[in-house]
C-alpha positions, 0 to 999 in steps of 0.5 A, a space after each residue: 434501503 435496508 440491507 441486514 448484514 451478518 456480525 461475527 456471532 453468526 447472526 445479521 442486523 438491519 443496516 440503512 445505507 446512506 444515500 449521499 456520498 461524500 463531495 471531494 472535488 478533483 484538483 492540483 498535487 497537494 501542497 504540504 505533505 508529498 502523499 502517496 497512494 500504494 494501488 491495488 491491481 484489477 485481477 482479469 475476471 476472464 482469465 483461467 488462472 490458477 492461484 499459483 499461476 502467473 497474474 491475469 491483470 486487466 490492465 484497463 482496468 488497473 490503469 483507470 484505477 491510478 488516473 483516478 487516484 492522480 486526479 485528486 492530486 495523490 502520488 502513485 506507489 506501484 507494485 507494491 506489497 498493495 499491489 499482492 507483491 509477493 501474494 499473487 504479482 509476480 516479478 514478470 508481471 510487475 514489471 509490466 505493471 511498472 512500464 504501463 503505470 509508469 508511462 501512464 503517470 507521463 502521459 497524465 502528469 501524474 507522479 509515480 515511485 515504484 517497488 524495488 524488491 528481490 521477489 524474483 528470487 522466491 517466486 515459485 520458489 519450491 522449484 528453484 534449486 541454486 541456493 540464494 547468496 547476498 550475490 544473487 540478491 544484489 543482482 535481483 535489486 539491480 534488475 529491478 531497479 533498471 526496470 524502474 529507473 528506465 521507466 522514468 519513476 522513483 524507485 522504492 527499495 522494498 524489504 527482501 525476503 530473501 535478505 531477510 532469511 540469507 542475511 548473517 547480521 546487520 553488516 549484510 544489510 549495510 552492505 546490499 543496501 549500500 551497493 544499491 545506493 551507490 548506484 542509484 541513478 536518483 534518491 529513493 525511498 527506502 521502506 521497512 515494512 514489518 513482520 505483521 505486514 509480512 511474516 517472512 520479513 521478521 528480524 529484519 535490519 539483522 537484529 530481532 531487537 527493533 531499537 538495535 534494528 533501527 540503529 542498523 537502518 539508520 546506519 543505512 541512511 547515514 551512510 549515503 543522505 545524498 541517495 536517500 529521498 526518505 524513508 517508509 515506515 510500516 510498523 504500526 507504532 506511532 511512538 516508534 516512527 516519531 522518534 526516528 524521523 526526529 533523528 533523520 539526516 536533514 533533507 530526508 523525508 519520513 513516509 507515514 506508511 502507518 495505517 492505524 495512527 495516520 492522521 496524527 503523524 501526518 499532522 505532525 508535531 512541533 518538532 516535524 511531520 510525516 509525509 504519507 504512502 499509504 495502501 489506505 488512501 487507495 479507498 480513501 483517496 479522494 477524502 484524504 486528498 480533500 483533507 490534505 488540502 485543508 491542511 495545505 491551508 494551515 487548518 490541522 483542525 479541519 484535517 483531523 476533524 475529515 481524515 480521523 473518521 476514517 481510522 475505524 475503517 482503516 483499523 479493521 481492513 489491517 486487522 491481523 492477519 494484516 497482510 489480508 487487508 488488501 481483500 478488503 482494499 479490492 472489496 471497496 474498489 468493487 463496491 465504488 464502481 472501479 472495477 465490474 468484480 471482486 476477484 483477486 489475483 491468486 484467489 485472494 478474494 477468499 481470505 476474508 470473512 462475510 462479516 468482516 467484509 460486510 462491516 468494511 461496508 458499513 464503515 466505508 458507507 457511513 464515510 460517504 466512500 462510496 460515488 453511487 452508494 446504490 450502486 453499493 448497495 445492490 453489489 453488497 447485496 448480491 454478495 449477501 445473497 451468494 453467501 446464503 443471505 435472503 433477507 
């Protein structure tokens, strides 16, 4: 059927939707590339919250979502910044997202890392009176990294905020992440997530120069090889995440965490390859695993002829202001049929435009992303209609 869908010079244009959707089969974990998928949450639609109230989560609904995912072999990344940590999860809830997730993965079978911040330091912050100390800060990691240690998961140590605004030079950095490293119970991943993911997290590493940053992050890994699993990079440069997995110590792995050139740092070089946490593969996930597979089989032209279609959706869910992208991500979860609304945690259903949600539509559904793409449909144009479109 036709849907006419509005563009960003204010007018619409007539749309066919497709009526098939794309064919990817459940399977085993993926063989050669260990690929995470970072997980939204399904907000409670019931619930009367306000945006700077606590999280409402439906956790049925949340719960299904990552069985989804480990059923076509991905890997799940939990509470993390896919997850609106920091834009609507709070500590207190993402700790119980972790506990839930996480004995949900055992249950399954299912593998599962999950986030390490300090957010509880500048969860309503306007209220909070103590100033933050490098102290506080270590203590704020150590807390989360019980929770996620004694939940049985890999802990991922996320970029702080409150590091980033307290801390004097790169010697803190080595310091707070150093003492976390020592006494991490397993290796973990450590993510350098960059200022267009979000804005607070500028300059960190302690310079404002990303090579001297890199020197202070790779400073971080040198220093305890044996604690560090890998690294995820959320910069949005290729070049620059290339020429630092090259110099990663031996046995520490590089997580693609770059939505914009994916494919082609997954299929990697003659010299290496990145392996993935991505909060794209969360509408991705089933076509992305089916390209992983082909991969496995040594076919990085079958890779890249699947996965390389999908850039044009990923670019525009991240465009800037790129920390929005996960309006989007929950849009499409609506669309495909896992969850019966669009509503977000914190409200966040409003922080994009019709157009740019109606051409995450059309990308998404020429892709064949959607299981019953009627079902699609009749969501996309009951949304057209609350938005004044009749046609």
């Amino acid at each position: 059927m036709t849907l006419h869908l509005p563009d960003a010079t204010g007018g619409l244009r007539a749309y066919e939707s497709r009526t098939e959707p794309f064919a990817a089969a459940t399977g085993a974990p993926l063989a050669s590339r260990t690929v995470f998928s970072a997980a939204h949450v399904v907000a409670d639609p019931f619930a009367d919250a306000s945006p700077d109230a606590p999280a409402a989560v439906d956790w049925d609904a949340t719960l299904a979502f990552r069985r989804h995912l480990w059923s076509h072999g991905l890997g799940v990344a939990e509470a993390m910044d896919t997850a609106q940590r920091g834009m609507g999860l709070d500590w207190p809830v993402a700790a119980e997202l972790i506990r839930r997730s996480a004995a949900e993965a055992k249950a399954v079978g299912g593998r599962i890392a999950c986030g390490v911040g300090t957010d509880q330091l500048t969860d309503r912050a306007p209220g909070r009176s103590a100033p933050v100390t490098l102290a506080g800060i270590r203590a704020a990691y150590e807390e989360q990294l019980a929770v996620v240690e004694e939940s049985g998961a890999q802990a991922i140590l996320m970029a702080s905020r409150a590091l980033a605004a307290t801390a004097q030079g790169p010697d803190d950095y080595l310091e707070v992440y150093g003492h976390l490293l020592r006494q991490a119970a397993e290796p973990v991943i450590l993510h350098w997530l960059g200022p267009m993911f979000d804005p607070a997290l500028e300059g960190y590493w302690g310079p404002a120069d990303l090579d001297a940053a890199t020197e202070t992050f790779l400073d971080v890994i040198a220093a305890h090889p044996d604690k560090v699993d890998g690294i995820k990079v959320s910069l949005l440069d290729a070049r620059r995440e290339v020429d630092l997995r090259r110099r990663l110590p031996k046995g520490v792995r590089c997580y693609t965490g770059d939505d914009f050139h994916y494919p082609e740092l997954i299929a990697g070089d003659e010299h290496g390859f990145s392996h993935a946490l991505l909060g794209v593969f969360d509408p991705l996930g089933p076509l992305a695993a089916e390209a992983v597979r082909v991969l496995d089989t040594g076919d990085t032209a079958g890779f890249r002829a699947l996965l390389d279609p999908t850039v044009p959706l990923a670019r525009h869910l991240f465009e800037a202001p790129t920390r929005f992208y996960k309006t989007g991500v929950v849009f499409l979860a609506w669309l495909a049929g896992h969850q019966s609304h669009f509503t977000m945690v914190g409200g966040l259903q409003s922080a994009r435009s019709l157009p740019h949600l109606a051409r995450a539509y059309e990308l998404a559904d020429t892709l064949g992303l959607f299981p019953d793409p009627k079902l699609a449909e009749e969501r996309m144009r009951t949304l057209l209609s609350l938005y004044g479109v009749t046609s």
